[in-house]
C-alpha positions as a Python dict, from the first residue, in 0.01 Angstrom:
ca = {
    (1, 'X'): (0, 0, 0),
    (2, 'X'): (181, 146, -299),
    (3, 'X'): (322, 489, -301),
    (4, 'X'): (183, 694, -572),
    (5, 'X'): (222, 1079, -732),
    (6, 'X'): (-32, 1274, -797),
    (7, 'X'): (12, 1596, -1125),
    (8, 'X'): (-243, 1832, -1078),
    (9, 'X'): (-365, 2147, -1235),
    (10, 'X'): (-678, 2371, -1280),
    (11, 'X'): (-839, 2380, -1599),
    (12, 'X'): (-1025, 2138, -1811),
    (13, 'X'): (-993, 1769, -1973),
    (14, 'X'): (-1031, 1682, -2274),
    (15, 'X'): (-1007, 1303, -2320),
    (16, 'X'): (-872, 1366, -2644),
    (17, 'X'): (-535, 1437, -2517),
    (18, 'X'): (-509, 1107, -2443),
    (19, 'X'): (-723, 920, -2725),
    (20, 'X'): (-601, 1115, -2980),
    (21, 'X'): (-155, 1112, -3111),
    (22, 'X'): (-30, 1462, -3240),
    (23, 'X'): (-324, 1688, -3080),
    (24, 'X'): (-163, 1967, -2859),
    (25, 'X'): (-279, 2324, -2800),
    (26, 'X'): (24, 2465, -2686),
    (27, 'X'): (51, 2813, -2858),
    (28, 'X'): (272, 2990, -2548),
    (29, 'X'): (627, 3014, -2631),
    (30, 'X'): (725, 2932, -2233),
    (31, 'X'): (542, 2598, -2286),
    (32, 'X'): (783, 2326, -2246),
    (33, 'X'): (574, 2073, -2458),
    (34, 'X'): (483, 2098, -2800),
    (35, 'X'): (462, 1741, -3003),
    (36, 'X'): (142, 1624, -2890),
    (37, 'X'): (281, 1302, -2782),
    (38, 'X'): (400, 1355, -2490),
    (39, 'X'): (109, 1211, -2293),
    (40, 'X'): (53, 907, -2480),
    (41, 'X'): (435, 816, -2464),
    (42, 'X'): (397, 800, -2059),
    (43, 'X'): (84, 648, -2045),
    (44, 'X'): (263, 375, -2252),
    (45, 'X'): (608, 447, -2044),
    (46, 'X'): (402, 346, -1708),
    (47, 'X'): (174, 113, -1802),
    (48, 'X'): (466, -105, -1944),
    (49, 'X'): (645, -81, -1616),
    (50, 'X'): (348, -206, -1416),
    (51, 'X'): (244, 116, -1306),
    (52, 'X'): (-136, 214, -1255),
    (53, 'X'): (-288, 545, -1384),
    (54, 'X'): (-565, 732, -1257),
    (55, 'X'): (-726, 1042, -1374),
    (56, 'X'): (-948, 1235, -1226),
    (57, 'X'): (-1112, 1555, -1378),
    (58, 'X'): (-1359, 1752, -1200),
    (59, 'X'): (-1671, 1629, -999),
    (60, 'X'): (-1735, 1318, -1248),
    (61, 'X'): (-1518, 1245, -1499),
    (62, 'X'): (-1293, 928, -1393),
    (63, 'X'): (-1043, 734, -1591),
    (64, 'X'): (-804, 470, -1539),
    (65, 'X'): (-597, 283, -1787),
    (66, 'X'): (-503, -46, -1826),
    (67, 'X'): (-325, -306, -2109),
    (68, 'X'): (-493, -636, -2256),
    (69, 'X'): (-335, -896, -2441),
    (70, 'X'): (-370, -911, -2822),
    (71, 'X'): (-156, -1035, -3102),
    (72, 'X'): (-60, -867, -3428),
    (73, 'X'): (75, -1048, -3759),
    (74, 'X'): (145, -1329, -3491),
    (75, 'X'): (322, -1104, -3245),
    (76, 'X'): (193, -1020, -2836),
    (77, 'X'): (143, -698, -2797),
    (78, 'X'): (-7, -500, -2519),
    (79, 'X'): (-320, -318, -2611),
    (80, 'X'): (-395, -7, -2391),
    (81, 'X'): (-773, 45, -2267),
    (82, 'X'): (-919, 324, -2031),
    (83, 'X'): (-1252, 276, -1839),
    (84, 'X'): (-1407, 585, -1774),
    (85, 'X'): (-1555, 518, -1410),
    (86, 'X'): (-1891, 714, -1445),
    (87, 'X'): (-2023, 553, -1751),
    (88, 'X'): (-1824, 225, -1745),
    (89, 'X'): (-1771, 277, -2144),
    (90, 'X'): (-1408, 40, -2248),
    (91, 'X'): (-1223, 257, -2513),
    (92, 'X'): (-967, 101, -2694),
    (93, 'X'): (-674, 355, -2740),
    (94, 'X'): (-492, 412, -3058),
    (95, 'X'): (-125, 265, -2945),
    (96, 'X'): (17, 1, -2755),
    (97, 'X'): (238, -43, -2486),
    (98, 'X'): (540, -56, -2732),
    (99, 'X'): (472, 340, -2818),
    (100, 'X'): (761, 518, -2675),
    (101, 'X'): (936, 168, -2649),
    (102, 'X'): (1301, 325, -2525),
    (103, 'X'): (1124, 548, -2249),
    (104, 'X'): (1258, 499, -1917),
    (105, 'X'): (1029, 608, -1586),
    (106, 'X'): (1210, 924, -1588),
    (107, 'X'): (1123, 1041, -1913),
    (108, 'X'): (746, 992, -1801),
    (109, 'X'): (752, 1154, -1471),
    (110, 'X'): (944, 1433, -1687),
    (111, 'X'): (664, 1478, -1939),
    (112, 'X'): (330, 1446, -1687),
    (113, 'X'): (510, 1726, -1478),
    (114, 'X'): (550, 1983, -1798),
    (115, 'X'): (208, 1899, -1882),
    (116, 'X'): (144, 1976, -1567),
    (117, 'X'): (370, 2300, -1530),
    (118, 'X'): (243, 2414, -1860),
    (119, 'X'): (-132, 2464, -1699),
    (120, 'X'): (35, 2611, -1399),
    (121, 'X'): (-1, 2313, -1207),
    (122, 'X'): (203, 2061, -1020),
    (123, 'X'): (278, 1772, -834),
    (124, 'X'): (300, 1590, -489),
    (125, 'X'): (414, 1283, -328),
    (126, 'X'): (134, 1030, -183),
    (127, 'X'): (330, 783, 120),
    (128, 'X'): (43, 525, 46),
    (129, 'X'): (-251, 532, -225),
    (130, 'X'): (-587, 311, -229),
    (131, 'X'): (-878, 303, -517),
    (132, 'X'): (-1076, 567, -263),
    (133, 'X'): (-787, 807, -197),
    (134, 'X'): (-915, 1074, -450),
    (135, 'X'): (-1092, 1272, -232),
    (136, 'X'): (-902, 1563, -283),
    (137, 'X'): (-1100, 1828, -511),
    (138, 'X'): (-879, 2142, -474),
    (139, 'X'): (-767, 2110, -830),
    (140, 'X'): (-942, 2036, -1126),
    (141, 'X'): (-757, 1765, -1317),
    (142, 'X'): (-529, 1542, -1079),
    (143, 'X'): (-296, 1226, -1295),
    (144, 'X'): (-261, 1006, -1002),
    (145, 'X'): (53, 737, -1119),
    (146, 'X'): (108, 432, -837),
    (147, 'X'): (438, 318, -832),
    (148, 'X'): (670, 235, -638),
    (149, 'X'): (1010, 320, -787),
    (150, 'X'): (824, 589, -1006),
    (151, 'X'): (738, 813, -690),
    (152, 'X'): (1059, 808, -557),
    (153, 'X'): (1130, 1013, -886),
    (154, 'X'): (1024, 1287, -687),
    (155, 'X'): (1318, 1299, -454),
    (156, 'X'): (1512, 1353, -769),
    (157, 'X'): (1278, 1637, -936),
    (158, 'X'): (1567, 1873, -850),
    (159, 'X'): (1796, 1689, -1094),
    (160, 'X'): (1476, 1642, -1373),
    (161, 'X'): (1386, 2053, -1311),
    (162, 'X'): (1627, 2291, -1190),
    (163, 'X'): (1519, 2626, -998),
    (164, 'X'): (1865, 2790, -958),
    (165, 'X'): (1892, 3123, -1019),
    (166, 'X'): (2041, 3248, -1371),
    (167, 'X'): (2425, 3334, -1342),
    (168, 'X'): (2457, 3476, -1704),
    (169, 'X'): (2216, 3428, -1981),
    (170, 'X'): (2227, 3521, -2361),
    (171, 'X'): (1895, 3545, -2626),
    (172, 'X'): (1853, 3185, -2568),
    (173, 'X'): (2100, 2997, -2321),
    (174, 'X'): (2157, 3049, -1981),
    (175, 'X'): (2378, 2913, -1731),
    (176, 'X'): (2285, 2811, -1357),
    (177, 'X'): (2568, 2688, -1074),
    (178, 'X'): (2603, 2307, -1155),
    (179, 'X'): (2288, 2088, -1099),
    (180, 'X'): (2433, 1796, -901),
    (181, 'X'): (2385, 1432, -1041),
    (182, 'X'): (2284, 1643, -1369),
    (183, 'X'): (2488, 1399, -1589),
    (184, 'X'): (2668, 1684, -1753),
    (185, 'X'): (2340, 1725, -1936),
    (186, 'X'): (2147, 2034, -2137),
    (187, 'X'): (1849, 2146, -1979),
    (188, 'X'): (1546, 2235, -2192),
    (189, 'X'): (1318, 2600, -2036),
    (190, 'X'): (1462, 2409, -1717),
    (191, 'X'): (1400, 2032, -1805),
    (192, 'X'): (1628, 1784, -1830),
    (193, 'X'): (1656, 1699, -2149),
    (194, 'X'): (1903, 1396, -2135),
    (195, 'X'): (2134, 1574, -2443),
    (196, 'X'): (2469, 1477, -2248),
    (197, 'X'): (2814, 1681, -2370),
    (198, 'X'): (3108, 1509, -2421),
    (199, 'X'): (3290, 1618, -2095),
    (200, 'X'): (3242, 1738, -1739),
    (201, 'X'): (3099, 2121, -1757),
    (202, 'X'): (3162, 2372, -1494),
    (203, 'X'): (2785, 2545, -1541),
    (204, 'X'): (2492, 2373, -1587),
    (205, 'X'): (2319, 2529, -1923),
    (206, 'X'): (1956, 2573, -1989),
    (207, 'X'): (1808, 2701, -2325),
    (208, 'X'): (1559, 2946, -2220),
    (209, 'X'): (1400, 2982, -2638),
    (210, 'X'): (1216, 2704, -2847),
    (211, 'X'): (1483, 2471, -3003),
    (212, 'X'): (1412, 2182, -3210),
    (213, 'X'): (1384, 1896, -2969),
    (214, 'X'): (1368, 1493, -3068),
    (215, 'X'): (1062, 1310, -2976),
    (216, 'X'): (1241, 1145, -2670),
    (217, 'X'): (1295, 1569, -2563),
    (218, 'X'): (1647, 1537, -2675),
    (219, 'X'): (1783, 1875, -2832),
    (220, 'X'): (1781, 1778, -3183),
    (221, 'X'): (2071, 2051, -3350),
    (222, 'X'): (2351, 1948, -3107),
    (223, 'X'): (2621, 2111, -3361),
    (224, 'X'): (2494, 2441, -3220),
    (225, 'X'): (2515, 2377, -2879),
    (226, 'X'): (2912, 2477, -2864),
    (227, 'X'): (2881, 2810, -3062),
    (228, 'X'): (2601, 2906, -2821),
    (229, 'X'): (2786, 2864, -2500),
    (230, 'X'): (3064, 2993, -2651),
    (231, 'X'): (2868, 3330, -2684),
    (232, 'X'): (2736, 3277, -2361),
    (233, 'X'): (3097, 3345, -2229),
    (234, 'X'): (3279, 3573, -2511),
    (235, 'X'): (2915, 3796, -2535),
    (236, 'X'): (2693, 3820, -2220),
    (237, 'X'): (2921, 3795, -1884),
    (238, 'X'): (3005, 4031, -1689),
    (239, 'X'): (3416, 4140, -1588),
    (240, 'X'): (3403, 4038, -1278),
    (241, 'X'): (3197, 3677, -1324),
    (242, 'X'): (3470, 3634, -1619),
    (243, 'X'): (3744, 3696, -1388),
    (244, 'X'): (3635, 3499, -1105),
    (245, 'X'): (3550, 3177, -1364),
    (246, 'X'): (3806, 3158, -1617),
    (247, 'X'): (4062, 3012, -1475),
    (248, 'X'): (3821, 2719, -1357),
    (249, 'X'): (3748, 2610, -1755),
    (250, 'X'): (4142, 2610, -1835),
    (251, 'X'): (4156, 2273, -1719),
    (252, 'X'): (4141, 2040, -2021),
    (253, 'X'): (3924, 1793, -1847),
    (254, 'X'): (3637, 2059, -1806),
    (255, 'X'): (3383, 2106, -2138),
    (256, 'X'): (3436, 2458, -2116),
    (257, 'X'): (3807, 2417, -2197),
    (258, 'X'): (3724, 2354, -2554),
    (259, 'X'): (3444, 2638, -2651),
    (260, 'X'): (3531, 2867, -2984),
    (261, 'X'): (3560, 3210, -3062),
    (262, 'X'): (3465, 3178, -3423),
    (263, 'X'): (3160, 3387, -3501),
    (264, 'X'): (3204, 3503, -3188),
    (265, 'X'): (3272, 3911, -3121),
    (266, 'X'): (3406, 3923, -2762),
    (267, 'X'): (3303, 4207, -2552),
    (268, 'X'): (3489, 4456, -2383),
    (269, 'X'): (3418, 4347, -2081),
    (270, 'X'): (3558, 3981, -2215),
    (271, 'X'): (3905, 4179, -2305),
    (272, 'X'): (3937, 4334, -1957),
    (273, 'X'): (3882, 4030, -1772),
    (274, 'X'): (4180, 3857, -1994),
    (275, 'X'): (4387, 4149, -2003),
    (276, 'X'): (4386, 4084, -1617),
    (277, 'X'): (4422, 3740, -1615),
    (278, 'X'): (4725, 3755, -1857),
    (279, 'X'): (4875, 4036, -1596),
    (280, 'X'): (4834, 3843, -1333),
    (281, 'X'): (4949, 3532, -1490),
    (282, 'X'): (4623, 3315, -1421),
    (283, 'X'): (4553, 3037, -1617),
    (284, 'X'): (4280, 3081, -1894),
    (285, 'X'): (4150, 2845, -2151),
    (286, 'X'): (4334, 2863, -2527),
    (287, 'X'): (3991, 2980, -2699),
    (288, 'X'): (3994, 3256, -2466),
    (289, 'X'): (4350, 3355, -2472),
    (290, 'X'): (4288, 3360, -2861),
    (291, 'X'): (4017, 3574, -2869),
    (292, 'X'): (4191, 3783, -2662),
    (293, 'X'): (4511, 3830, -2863),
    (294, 'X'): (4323, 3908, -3160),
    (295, 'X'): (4135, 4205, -2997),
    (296, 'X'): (4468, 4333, -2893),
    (297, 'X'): (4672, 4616, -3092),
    (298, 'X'): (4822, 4433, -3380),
    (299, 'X'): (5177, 4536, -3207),
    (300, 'X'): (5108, 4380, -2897),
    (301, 'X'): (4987, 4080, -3062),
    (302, 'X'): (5336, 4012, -3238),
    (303, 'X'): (5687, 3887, -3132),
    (304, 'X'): (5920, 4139, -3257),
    (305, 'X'): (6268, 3984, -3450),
    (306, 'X'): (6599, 4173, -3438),
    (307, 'X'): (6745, 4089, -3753),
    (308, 'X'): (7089, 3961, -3762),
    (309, 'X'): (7412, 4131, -3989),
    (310, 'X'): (7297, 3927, -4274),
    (311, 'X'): (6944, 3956, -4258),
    (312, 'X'): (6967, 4320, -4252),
    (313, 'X'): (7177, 4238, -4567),
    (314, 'X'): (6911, 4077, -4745),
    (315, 'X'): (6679, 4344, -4648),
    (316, 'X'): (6834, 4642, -4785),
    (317, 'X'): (6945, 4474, -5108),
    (318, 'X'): (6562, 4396, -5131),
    (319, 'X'): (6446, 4776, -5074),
    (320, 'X'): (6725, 4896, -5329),
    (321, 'X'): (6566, 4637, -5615),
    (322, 'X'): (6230, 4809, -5492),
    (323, 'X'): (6329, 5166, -5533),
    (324, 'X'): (6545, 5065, -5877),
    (325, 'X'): (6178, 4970, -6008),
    (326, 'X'): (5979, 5267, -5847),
    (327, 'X'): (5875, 5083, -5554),
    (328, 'X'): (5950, 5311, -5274),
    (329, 'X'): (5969, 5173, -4940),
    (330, 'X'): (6083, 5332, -4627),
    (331, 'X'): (6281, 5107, -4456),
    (332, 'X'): (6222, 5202, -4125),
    (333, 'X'): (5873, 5119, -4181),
    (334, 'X'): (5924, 4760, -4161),
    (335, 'X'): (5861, 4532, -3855),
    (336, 'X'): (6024, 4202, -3886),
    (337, 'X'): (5854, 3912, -3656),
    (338, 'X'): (5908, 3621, -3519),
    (339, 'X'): (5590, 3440, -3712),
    (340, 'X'): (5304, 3599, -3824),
    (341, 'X'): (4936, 3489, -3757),
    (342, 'X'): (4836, 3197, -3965),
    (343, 'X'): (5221, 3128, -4075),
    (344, 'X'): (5144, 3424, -4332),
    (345, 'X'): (5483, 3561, -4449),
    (346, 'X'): (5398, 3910, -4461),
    (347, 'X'): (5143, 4207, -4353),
    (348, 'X'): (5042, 4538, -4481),
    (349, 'X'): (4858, 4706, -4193),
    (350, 'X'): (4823, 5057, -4034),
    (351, 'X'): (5107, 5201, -4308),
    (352, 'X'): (5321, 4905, -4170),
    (353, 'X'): (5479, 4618, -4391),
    (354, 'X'): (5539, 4313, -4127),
    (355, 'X'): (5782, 4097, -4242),
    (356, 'X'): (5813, 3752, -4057),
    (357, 'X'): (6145, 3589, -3953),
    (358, 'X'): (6037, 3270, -4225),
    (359, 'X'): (6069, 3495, -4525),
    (360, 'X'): (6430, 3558, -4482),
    (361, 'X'): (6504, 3193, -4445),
    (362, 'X'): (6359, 3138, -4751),
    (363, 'X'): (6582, 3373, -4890),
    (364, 'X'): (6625, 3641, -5153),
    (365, 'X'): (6358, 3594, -5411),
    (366, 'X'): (6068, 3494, -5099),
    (367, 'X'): (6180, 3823, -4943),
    (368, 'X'): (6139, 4051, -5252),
    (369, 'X'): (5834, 3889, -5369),
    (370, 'X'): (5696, 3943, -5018),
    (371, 'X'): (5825, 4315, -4986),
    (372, 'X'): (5646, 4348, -5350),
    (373, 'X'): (5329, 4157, -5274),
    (374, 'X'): (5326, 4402, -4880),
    (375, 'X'): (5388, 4706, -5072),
    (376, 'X'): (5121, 4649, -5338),
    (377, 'X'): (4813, 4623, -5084),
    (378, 'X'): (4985, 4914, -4878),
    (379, 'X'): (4975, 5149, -5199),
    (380, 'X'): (4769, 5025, -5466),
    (381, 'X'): (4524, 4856, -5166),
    (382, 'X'): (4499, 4527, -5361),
    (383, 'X'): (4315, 4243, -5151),
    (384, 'X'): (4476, 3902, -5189),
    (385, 'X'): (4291, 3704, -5453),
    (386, 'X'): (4188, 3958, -5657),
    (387, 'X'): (4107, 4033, -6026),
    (388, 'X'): (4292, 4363, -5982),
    (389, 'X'): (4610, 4201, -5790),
    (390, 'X'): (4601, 3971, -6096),
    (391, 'X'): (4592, 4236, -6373),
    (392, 'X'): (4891, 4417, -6187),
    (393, 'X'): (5121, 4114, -6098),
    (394, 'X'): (5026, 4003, -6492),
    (395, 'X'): (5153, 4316, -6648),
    (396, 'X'): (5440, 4352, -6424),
    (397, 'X'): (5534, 3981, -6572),
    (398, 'X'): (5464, 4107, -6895),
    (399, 'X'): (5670, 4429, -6872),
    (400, 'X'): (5975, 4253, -6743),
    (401, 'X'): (5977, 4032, -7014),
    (402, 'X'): (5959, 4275, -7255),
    (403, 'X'): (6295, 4453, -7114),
    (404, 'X'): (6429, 4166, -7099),
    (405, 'X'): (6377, 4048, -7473),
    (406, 'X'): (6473, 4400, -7566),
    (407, 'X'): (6820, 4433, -7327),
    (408, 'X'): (6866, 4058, -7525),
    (409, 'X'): (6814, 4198, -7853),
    (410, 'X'): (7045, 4506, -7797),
    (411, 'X'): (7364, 4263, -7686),
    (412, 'X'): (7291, 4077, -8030),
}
């Protein structure tokens, strides 16, 4: 005898869901399934794999399912009947055994258990199944698939639906300890979707919102996958998960290693938990290290440069040209760097013109220009870019040629 699983739940049947493609009357957001398809694809799935389906719903309503030769265009193909048992009427159904032709068993014991799980229902093993073992009439509808390899599915419904408990969850992601044997895959309202990520992760994560999903219940926007973990970790955990996990993801093996802070706005509890790490010199991945640094006080964030004899030089001959124009600048206002952020060669911030260790290599006229260029968004508050940085920079061109065509004219 074969070993078989029976999905039950309470409710009603309505042969339709399985003679008719796109029907489904899923309105509740927590429903898993939502295509309409889903059905029909494992009814194909399993009867292309040699399993046998049985459905029973209510006192009398019986049906089982099975495939008939045919050809089409001069091709075999498997066309899919079900008998209903109490009126012995054949129906031919509207797809063949081809539908869902990539479906593996998996992907049909997957779908007849959310079915299933979306009517609050369920399912259990059977050791050994005969034509008479349907006795049972504690539930209303009951899917009875005989199989062997497909029930021992069941001993992996763990790995197909997870139960563990939520660690840290944002609007619509969660993360759970690591499903084992979960294939590094992104579950789906706690179904395995079979969307794989490119590396080993140290959570298992489960959208817990509707997402666009494929037909085969693969998550169809995969671009967004990494900018929602990320927020996951920079925007919803707590100090003390953040400090206990961290330093796990700073290997670069792990899929957490290479999140983003982009678009990201890191909490405070994020901060903390780095600002400890860094103290305690604990390893931390370089996403998170970044975000950190830039939530930091811009002066803690920098490498301060001690100018040499000539440097300082080059620097006070470049204030003097500044003044001689009416361009005051203090120079103890100044904080030269080792490098800037984003190689920039200077900074007007807080009353403070940064100056970085590159813009005195370049030498004289890259240090004035960048003392000018500082000074202007520190007093005139010119943005980089600008029409009015333009206007100014274009008149100050213009004024200096006119002193110069007039000191010209004067020697003549």
């Amino acid at each position: 005898m074969t070993k078989a699983i029976c999905f039950f739940n309470n409710g009603q049947l309505d042969r339709r869901s399985f003679t008719m493609l796109g029907l489904s009357a899923k309105s509740d957001d927590r429903a898993i399934g939502f295509f309409g398809t889903g059905f029909k694809y494992a009814i194909a799935t399993l009867l292309r794999h040699g399993a046998k389906i049985h459905i029973v719903a209510g006192k009398d309503d019986e049906y089982v399912f099975y495939t008939s030769p045919d050809t089409f265009r001069g091709k075999e193909i498997q066309v899919i009947y079900v008998h209903h048992m109490s009126t012995h009427r054949e129906t031919e159904l509207p797809f063949t055994t081809h539908l869902g032709a990539n479906w593996e068993l998996w992907q049909a014991y997957r779908e007849l258990y959310t079915n299933a799980l979306d009517e609050g229902g369920g399912c259990v093993p059977i050791g050994s199944y005969e034509d008479d073992d349907i006795s049972d009439n504690e539930h209303d509808v009951r899917v009875y698939v005989v199989h062997d390899e497909f029930a021992d599915l069941f001993n992996q419904h763990d790995k197909y639906f997870i139960k563990a408990k939520t660690l840290a969850k944002s609007f619509n992601i969660r993360c759970v300890e690591k499903v084992p044997n979960s294939d590094n895959v992104v579950y789906y309202k706690t179904m395995y979707t079979g969307t794989k990520l490119d590396k080993p992760t140290y959570f298992t994560y489960d959208y817990i919102t509707t997402v666009d999903l494929t037909e085969d219940r693969t998550i169809k926007d995969t671009w967004s996958l990494r900018h929602h973990i990320s927020r996951l970790w920079l925007e919803c955990m707590t100090e003390d998960f953040l400090k206990q996990h961290l330093p796990h993801i700073a290997k670069e093996r792990m899929f957490e290693n290479q999140l983003s802070n982009d678009y990201c706005t890191p909490t405070e509890a994020f901060i903390n938990a780095c600002a400890y790490l860094n103290k305690f010199h604990q390893p931390m991945p370089l996403w998170a290290r970044d975000a950190y640094n830039k939530h930091r006080p811009f002066d803690e964030q920098i490498e301060k440069y001690t100018l040499n004899r000539h440097e300082r030089m080059m620097l006070k001959r470049a204030c003097n040209i500044m003044t001689a124009n009416r361009c005051m600048v203090d120079i103890d206002t100044i904080v030269t760097c080792a490098s800037l952020p984003n190689d920039i060669l200077g900074l007007a911030k807080d009353n403070t013109i940064y100056l970085a260790k590159e813009a005195f290599e370049r030498g004289h006229i890259c240090l004035l220009g960048t003392l000018y260029e500082e000074w202007l968004h520190l007093t005139k508050r010119y943005d980089d870019n600008t029409r009015e940085m333009q206007n100014h920079l274009v008149d100050k061109v213009a004024n200096l040629m006119l002193q110069v065509y007039d000191m010209e004219k004067e020697a003549n």
